[in-house]
N, C-alpha and C positions, 0 to 999 in steps of 0.2 A: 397477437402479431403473426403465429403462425398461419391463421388463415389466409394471409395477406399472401403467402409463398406456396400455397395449397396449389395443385396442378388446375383444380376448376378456376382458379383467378388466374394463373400463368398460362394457360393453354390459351385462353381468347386471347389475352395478350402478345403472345407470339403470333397469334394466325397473322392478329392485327399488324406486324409488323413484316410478316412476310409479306401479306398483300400489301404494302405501301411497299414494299423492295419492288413486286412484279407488276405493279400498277403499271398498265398499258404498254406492256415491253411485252416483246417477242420471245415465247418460251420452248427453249429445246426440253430435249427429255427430262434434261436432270430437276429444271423450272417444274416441269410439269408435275414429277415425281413431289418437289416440296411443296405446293400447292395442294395435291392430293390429299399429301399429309397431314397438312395443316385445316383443310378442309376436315377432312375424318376426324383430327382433335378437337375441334371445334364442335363438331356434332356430340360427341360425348360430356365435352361439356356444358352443353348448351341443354342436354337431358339430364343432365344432374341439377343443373338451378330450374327446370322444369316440374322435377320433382320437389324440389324444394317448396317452390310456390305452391304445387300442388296441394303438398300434405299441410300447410299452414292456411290456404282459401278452402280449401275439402273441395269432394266429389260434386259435380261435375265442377266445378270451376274451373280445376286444376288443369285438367283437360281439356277446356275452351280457352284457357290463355296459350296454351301449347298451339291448338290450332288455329285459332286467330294469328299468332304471331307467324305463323309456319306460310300462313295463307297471304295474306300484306309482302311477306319477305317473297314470294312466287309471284305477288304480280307486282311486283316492283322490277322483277326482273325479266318477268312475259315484255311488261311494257316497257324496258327500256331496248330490248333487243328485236317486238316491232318496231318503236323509232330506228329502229339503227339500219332500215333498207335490210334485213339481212334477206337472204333469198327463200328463206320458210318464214318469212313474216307474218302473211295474207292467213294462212292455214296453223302458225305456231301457235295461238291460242287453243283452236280446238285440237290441235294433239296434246297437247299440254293436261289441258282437262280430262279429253278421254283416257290418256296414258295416268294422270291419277286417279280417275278409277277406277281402273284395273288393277294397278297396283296395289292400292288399298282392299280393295272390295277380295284380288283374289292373293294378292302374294304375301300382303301385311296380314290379314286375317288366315290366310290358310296356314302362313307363317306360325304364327301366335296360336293358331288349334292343332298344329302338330306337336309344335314345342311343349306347349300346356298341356294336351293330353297324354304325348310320353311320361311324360314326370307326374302326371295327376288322375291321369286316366279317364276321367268324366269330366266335364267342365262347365260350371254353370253359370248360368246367367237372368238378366230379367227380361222376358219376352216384351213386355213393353217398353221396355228405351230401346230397345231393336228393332220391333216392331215400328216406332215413332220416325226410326232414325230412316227406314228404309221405305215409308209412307210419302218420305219428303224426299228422299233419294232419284224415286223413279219419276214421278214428274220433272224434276229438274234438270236430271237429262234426257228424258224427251224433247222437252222444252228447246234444251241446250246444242246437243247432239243430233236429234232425230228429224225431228218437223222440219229444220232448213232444207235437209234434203227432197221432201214433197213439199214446200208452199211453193205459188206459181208466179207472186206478184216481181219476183225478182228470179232473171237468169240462172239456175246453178244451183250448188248449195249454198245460199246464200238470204239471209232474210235483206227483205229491204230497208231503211232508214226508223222507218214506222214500226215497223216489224220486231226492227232488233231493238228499240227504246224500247216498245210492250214485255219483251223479252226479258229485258235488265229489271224493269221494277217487279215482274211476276218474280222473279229468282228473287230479288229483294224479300218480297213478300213471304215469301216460301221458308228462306232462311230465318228472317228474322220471328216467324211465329213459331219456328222449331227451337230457335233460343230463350225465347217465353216459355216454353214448354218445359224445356233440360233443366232450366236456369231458377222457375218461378213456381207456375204453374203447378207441373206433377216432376218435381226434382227426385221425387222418391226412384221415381223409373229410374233413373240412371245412377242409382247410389250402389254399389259395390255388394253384393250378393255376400253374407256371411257363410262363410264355406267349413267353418268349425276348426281350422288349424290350428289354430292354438296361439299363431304366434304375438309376442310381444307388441306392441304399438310402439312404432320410432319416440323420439321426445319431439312434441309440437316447437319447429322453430319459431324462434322470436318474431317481432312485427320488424324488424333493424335486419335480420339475416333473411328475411322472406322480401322485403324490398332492394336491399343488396343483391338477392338472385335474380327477380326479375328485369334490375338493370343490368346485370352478367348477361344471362338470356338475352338480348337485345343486343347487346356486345356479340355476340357467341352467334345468332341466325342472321346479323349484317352479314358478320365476315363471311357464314357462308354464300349466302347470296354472293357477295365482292368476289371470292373465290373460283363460284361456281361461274361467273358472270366474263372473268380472266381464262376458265376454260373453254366456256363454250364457243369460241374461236376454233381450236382444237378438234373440239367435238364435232363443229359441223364440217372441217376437212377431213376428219378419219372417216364420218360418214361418208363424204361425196369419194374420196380413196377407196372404199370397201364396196362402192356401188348399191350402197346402202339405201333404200328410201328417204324421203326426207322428214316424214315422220318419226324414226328412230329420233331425232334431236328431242324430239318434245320429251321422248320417251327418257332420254338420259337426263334432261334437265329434272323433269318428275324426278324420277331416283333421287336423284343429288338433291332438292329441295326438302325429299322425304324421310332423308336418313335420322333426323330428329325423333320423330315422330315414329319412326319402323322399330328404330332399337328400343324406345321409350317403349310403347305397345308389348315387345315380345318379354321383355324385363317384367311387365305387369302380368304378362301371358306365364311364366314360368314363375311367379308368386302365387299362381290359382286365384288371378285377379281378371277375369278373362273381363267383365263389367268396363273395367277402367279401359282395357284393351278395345273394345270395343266403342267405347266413348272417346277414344283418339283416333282412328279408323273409319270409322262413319262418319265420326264430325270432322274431321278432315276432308273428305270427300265432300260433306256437303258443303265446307267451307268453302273450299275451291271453286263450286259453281257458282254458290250464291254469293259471292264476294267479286272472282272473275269473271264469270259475265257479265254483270252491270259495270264492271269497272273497262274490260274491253270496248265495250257495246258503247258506252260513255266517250269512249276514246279513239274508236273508230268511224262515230259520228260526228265528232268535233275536229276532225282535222281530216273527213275526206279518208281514212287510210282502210283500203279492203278487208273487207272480213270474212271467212271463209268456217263455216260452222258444222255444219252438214257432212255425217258420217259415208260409207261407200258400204255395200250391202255386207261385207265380212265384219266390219264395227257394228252395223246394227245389231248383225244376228249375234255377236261375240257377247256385247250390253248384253241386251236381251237377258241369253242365256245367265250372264251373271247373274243381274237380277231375281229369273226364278230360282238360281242356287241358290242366292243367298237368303230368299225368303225360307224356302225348304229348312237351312241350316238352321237358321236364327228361331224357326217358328216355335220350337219344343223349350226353349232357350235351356239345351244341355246338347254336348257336343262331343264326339271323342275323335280317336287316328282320323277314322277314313271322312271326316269333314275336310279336316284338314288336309287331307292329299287329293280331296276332288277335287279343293280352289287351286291347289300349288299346279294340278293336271290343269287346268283353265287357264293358270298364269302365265305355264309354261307353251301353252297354245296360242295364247297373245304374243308373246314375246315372237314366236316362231316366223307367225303368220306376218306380224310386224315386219320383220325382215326378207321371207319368203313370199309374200301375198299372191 
């Protein structure tokens, strides 16, 4: 009975109850403050039944139901705030995209190699599920990000009709043979690096507490979505207040979708589990693409609604550059500080440019 009053069962519950209070009402400070709140609690609990799941399905699964659900719950919400005319519509998917991988590739992983390497000092890992992971990384945003801005058949950054269907099932394809790969194929790449610590093995929860969490988890990444979905109203008036780009939304929406998935990572990052860290981080990233653009692209051909994909030449070179960092980092697959404070220097360089361009 007690688990029934445990904070991870009571916390989704309350979000869930706050956001039916502010469903579709107009929120002053104090609204917004408990919306924050209940958002934030939400995300910790929603990375406790994540682990839960995890440590009962093992590596990688655990960490593809995290980013599956992470990624569904983002374009659930990309696509209902295209429908909704908002005025970053046309362009909110590809900031969306670009702004999570940046996030992930420089803030969530530089994150996770500072934290990890203060407290563990080397940190290792398996070159081949990083290697695998960052194989299918950079075509997908090239794919995604890059080439709209040079094909010619369509004005702009923009792929044409044809163009962006090709687009959607390549991404398709691209994802789906990387999850053969994590999942089937060579699962070993991505299984957790024995690092000698010694410590205890949790108790494998039951098959009753492992599917109880997964339906928490679903409870727990709705709300935020609802949550996040009740601020971004907010969001996109502090931006236009602050004379902000219009880019920055995509950018806070990212954040706010990611915070499952950030805290989960730096928790595995600070266990000298850098493996799992990185199997939530990459596969997130590549989730997002291979999951959001065909789901966009799907969606912006079916109903006529603009799509706007093609980076401006400071996102390319910014990609780019990530990319060769993070080959560099990933290649030895062992890591220490100054990995970590080159992405957080990259991270904090997007962030900047974001708003100064």
């Amino acid at each position: 009975m007690r688990k029934f009053f445990s904070p991870a069962v009571l916390l989704p519950l309350a979000a869930w109850i706050v956001l039916a209070a502010v469903w579709t009402r107009p929120l002053g400070w104090a609204l917004i403050a408990l919306v924050s709140a209940a958002l934030v609690a939400s995300v910790f609990a929603g990375v406790h039944h994540a682990e839960v799941v995890a440590h009962r399905v093992g590596e990688p699964f655990g960490t593809l139901v995290l980013a599956l659900a992470v990624t569904v719950i983002e374009l659930a919400l990309i696509g209902s705030m295209m429908m909704s005319g908002s005025p970053a519509a046309s362009t909110l998917a590809r900031d969306t995209v670009y702004a999570t991988v940046m996030i992930v590739c420089n803030g969530v992983v530089g994150l996770c190699l500072l934290a990890g390497a203060l407290r563990h000092h080397v940190l290792v890992f398996q070159v081949e599920g990083a290697g695998h992971a960052l194989a299918v990384l950079a075509p997908l945003t090239t794919l995604a990000l890059v080439l709209p801005t040079f094909t010619t058949t369509a004005p702009g950054p923009i792929y044409s009709p044809a163009q962006l269907a090709f687009a959607g099932v390549a991404s398709l394809v691209l994802y789906g043979a990387f999850v053969f790969v994590q999942t089937v194929r060579h699962r070993g790449y991505f299984l957790p690096v024995d690092t000698g610590d010694g410590d205890e093995p949790a108790p494998t929860p039951t098959v009753a507490t492992a599917v109880a969490s997964l339906a928490l988890l679903v409870v727990c990444l709705v709300a935020v979505v609802g949550l996040a979905k009740e601020l971004a109203p907010n969001i996109e008036a502090g931006v236009r207040a602050a004379s902000a780009p219009q880019a920055v939304v995509g950018i806070v929406i990212a954040l706010l979708v990611l915070l499952p998935e950030t805290w989960a990572a730096l928790r595995a990052a600070t266990r000298n589990q850098m493996q799992t860290s990185l199997n939530l981080a990459l596969g997130s990233a590549l989730a997002t693409i291979g999951l959001t653009i065909p789901a966009v692209a799907a969606l912006s051909i079916a109903i006529e609604l603009p799509l706007t994909l093609g980076l401006g030449p400071i996102g390319t070179t910014l990609l780019a550059l990530t990319l060769l960092v993070s080959t560099i980092t990933l290649a030895s697959g062992r890591a220490t500080v100054l990995h970590g404070v080159v992405h957080l220097v990259l991270f904090g360089v997007f962030l900047f440019l974001s708003v100064v361009p």
